[in-house]
N, C-alpha and C positions, 0 to 999 in steps of 0.2 A: 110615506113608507119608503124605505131603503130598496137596492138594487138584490140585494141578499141576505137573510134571513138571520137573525141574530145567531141561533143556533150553528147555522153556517160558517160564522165570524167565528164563534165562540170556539169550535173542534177546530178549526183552523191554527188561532190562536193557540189552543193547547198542545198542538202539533209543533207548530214551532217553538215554545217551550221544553216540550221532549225532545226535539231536537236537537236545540241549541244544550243542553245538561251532556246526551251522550256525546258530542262533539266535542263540549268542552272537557270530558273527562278522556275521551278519544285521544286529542289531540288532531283527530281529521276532521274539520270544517265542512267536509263537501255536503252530507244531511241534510246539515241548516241552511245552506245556501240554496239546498233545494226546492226551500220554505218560498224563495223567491220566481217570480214568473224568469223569462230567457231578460228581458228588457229592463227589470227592477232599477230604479234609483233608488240609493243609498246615499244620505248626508251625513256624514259624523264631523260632530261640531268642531273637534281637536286637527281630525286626519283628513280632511276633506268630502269632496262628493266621489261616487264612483258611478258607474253607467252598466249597466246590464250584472246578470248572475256571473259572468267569469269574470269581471273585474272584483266584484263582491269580494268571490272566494279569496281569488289572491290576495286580495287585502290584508280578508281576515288571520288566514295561513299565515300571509307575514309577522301579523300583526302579535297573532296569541303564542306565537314560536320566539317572542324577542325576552329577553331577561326581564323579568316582574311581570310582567303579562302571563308568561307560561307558569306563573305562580297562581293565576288567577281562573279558577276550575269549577265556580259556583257560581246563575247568575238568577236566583229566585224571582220571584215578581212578588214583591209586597202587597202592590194592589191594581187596579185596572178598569177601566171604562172601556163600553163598547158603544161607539154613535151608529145606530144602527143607519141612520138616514144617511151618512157619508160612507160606512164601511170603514172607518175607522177604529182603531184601536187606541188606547193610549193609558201607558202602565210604567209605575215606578221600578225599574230592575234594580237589583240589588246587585254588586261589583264586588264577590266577597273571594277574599284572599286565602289559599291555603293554610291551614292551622299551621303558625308561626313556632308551635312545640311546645306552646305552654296552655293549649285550650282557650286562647285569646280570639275573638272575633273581629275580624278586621275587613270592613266595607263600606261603599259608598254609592248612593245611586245616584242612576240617573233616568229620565224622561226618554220613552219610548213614542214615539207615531207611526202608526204601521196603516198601511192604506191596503186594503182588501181587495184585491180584483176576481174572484174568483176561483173553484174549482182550489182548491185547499191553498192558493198563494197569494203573496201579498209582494205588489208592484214599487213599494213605498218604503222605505225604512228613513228617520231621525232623529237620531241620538242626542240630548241635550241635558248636560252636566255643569259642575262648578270645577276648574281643572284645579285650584286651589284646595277645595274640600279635595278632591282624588291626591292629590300632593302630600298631603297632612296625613291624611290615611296611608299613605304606604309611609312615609316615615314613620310612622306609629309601628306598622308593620315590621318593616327593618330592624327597629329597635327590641322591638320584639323577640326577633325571631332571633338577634347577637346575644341577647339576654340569656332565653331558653339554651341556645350552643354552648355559653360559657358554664353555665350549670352543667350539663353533660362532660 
């Protein structure tokens, strides 16, 4: 048996899914970052590792404020495991793109591990994607979305 309760994991987890939705439709990240303990390690496999909750934030600030990222407002979870004996998480996110103007859906996921420490936060975050499949999807996108404008 695990250090904390499935249920525990689980309202946590859905915490930081709600989080992470109004932030990304906010535009203000700090919420979600709140998801994490003061010391969280973050690995994202494209951008690096980060070290504690305020390097987190800024990251992500930087990160979803750059061109095609700030297109990107929607981050569902298609599906998800909870190892209760680790406190782990681990769930496919979905990386879905602003409607391009033509009602097109445009998304790509990627692998979540989120390690559980307690008290509603999680110490742990790693991202792990194909940067090629995310490449193809935003071209897809892009062409998309010059399509739908030329229509107009």
């Amino acid at each position: 048996m695990g250090k904390f309760a499935r249920d525990e994991i689980e309202q946590a987890f859905q915490h930081f899914q709600d989080a992470a939705d109004r932030s990304a439709k906010s535009g203000d990240w700090r919420e979600w970052s709140e998801c994490f303990t003061e010391n969280a390690r973050y690995y994202e496999h494209h951008y690096g590792h980060f070290e504690g909750r305020t390097q987190i934030l800024d990251w992500i600030m930087k990160t979803m404020h750059e061109p095609i990222n700030e297109d990107m407002r929607s981050f569902p979870v298609e599906w998800y495991v909870i190892d209760e004996n680790r406190g782990w998480v681990i769930c496919s996110v979905l990386n879905r793109m602003d409607d391009p103007g033509d009602g097109s859906v445009h998304e790509e996921a990627n692998w979540t591990k989120l390690h559980y420490a307690g008290n509603g936060l999680f110490d742990y975050e790693e991202d792990m994607y194909n940067p090629n499949d995310f490449g193809e999807m935003i071209k897809g996108w892009l062409a998309a979305k010059k399509a739908a404008a030329a229509k107009k």
